[in-house]
C-alpha positions in Angstrom: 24.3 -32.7 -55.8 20.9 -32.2 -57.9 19.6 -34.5 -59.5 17.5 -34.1 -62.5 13.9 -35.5 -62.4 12.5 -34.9 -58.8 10.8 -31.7 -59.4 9.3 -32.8 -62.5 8.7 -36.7 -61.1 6.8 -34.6 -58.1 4.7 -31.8 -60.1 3.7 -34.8 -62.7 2.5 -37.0 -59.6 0.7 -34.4 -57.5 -1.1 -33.2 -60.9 -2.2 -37.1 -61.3 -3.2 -36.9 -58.0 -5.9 -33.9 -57.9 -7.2 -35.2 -61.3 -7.6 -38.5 -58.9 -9.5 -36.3 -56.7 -8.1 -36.3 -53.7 -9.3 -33.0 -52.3 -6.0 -31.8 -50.5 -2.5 -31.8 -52.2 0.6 -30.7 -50.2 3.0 -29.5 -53.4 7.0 -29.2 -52.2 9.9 -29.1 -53.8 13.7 -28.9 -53.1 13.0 -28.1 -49.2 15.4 -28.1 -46.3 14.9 -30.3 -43.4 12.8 -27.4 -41.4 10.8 -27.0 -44.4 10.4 -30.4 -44.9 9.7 -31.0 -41.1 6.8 -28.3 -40.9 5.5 -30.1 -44.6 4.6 -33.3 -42.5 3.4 -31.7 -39.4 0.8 -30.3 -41.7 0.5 -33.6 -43.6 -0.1 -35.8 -40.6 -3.3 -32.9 -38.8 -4.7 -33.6 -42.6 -3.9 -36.9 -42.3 -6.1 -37.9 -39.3 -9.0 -36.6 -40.6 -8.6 -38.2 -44.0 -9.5 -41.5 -45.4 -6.4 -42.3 -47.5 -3.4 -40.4 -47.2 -0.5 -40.4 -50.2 2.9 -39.6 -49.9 4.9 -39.6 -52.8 8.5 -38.4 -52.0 11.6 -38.3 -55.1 15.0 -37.5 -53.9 17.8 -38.9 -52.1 17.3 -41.5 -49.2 19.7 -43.5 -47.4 20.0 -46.6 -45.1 22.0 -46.3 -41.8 21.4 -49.4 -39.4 18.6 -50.7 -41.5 17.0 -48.0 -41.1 15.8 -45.8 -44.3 16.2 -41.8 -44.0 14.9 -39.4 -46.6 17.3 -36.2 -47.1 16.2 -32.6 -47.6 18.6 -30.6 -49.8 20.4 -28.5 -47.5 21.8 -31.9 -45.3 25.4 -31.9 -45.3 25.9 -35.3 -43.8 29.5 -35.0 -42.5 29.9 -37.3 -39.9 27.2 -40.5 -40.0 26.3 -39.3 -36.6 24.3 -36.2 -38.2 22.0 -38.7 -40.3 19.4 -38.3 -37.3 19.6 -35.0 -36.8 20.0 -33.8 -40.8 17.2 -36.2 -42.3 13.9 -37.4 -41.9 13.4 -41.0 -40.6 10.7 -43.2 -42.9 9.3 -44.4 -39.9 8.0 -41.2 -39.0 6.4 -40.8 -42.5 4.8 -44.2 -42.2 3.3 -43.3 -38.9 1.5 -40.0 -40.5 -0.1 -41.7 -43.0 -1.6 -44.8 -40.8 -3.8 -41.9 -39.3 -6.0 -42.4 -42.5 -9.0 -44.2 -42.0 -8.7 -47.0 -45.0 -5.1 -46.6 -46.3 -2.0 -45.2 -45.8 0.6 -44.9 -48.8 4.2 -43.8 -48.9 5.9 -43.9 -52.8 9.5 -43.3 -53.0 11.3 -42.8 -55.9 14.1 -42.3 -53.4 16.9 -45.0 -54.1 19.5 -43.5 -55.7 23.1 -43.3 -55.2 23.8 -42.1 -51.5 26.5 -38.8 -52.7 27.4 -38.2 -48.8 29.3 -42.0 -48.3 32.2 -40.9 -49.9 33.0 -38.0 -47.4 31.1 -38.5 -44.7 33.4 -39.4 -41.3 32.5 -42.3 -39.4 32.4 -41.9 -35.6 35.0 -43.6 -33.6 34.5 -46.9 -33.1 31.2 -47.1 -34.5 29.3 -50.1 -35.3 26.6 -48.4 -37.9 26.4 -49.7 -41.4 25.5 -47.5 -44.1 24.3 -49.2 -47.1 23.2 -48.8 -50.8 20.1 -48.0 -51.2 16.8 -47.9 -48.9 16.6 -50.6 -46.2 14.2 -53.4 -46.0 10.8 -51.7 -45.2 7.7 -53.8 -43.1 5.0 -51.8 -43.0 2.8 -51.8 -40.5 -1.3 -51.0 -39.8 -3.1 -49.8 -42.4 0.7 -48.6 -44.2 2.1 -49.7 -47.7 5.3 -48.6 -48.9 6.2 -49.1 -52.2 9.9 -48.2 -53.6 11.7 -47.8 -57.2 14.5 -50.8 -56.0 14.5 -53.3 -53.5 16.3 -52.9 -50.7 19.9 -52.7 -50.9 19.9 -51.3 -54.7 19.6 -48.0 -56.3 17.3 -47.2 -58.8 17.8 -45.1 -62.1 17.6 -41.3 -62.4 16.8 -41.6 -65.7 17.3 -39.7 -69.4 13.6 -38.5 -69.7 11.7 -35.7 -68.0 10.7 -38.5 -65.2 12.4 -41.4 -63.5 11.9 -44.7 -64.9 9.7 -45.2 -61.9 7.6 -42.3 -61.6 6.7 -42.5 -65.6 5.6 -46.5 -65.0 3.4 -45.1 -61.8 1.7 -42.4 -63.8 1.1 -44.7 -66.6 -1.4 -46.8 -64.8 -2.2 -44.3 -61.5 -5.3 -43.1 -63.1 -6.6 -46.3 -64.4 -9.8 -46.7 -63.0 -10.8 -49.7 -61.0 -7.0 -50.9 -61.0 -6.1 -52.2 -56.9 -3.0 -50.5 -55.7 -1.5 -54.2 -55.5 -2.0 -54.4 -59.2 -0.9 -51.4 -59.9 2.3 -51.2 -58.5 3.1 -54.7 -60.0 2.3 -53.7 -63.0 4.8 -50.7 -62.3 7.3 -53.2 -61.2 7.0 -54.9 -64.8 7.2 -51.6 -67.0 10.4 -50.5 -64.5 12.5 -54.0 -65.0 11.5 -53.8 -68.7 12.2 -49.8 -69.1 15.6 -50.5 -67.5 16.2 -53.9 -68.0 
């Protein structure tokens, strides 16, 4: 189902993002998994020539064998053997941005309820787990991943015009002189205290 604050989590970040200049700004919104396929092909050639390279994805994700899958809108998910071939694996992500030079950074407000767990068909005699939230994420490279809950949690959609998370991130992105390890901590603070 929709959920409310993507679009609006995504336009508010990508604005925050130009005024941050960073001189290229894919924009998407509500894409399928071709269109969301083609939108990191282009992502990753800009990528490699860049010196940081953002991602900031707000949707549905979901964590099959510890591994963390993010899910364009027109995935049905009816059996838990179409997760691979209906979603797009973080990993992949992760290895787009470490073509940056200096930094690679991948921001999803992307833990929310899995809505396909209920229905989807499990294959015989499979061994797969599919769990709450996002799995446990170790970056590698040049890479940093930051996420609205720990692993194995959901985070909140919200009542406002952006997630708890997206709001706390745009309340300090543009702060200048403010290191990204800073930063999201202090977005970690705001979040647990927005949410409690």
């Amino acid at each position: 189902g929709p959920l409310a604050n993507p679009r609006n989590d995504a336009q508010a970040m990508a604005a925050a993002l130009r005024r941050l200049g960073f001189s290229t700004v894919l924009e998407r919104h509500d894409v399928t998994h071709k269109e969301l396929q083609q939108a990191f092909r282009d992502f990753g050639d800009l990528a490699e020539k860049a010196e940081w390279a953002v991602v900031f994805f707000a949707g549905h994700g979901i964590e099959v064998n510890g591994m963390t899958y993010l899910i364009p809108v027109d995935a049905a998910l009816r059996r838990d053997t179409h997760v691979a071939d209906e979603t797009i694996p973080l990993t992949q992500i992760q290895g787009k941005v470490d073509a940056a030079a200096k930094l690679g950074l991948v921001i999803l407000d992307s833990c929310r309820n899995n809505p396909f767990i209920a229905k989807m068909t499990r294959a015989a005699g499979a061994t797969r787990s599919i769990g709450q939230g996002l799995a446990r994420i170790e970056p590698e490279g040049n890479v940093l991943v930051a996420y609205a809950a720990k692993h194995g949690t959901t985070a909140l959609d919200g009542d406002g015009a952006n997630s708890p998370f997206t709001k706390a991130l745009l309340a300090s992105i543009e702060e200048p002189n403010l290191e990204v390890n800073f930063l999201f901590r202090r977005v970690r603070d705001d979040v647990r205290m927005s949410t409690k």
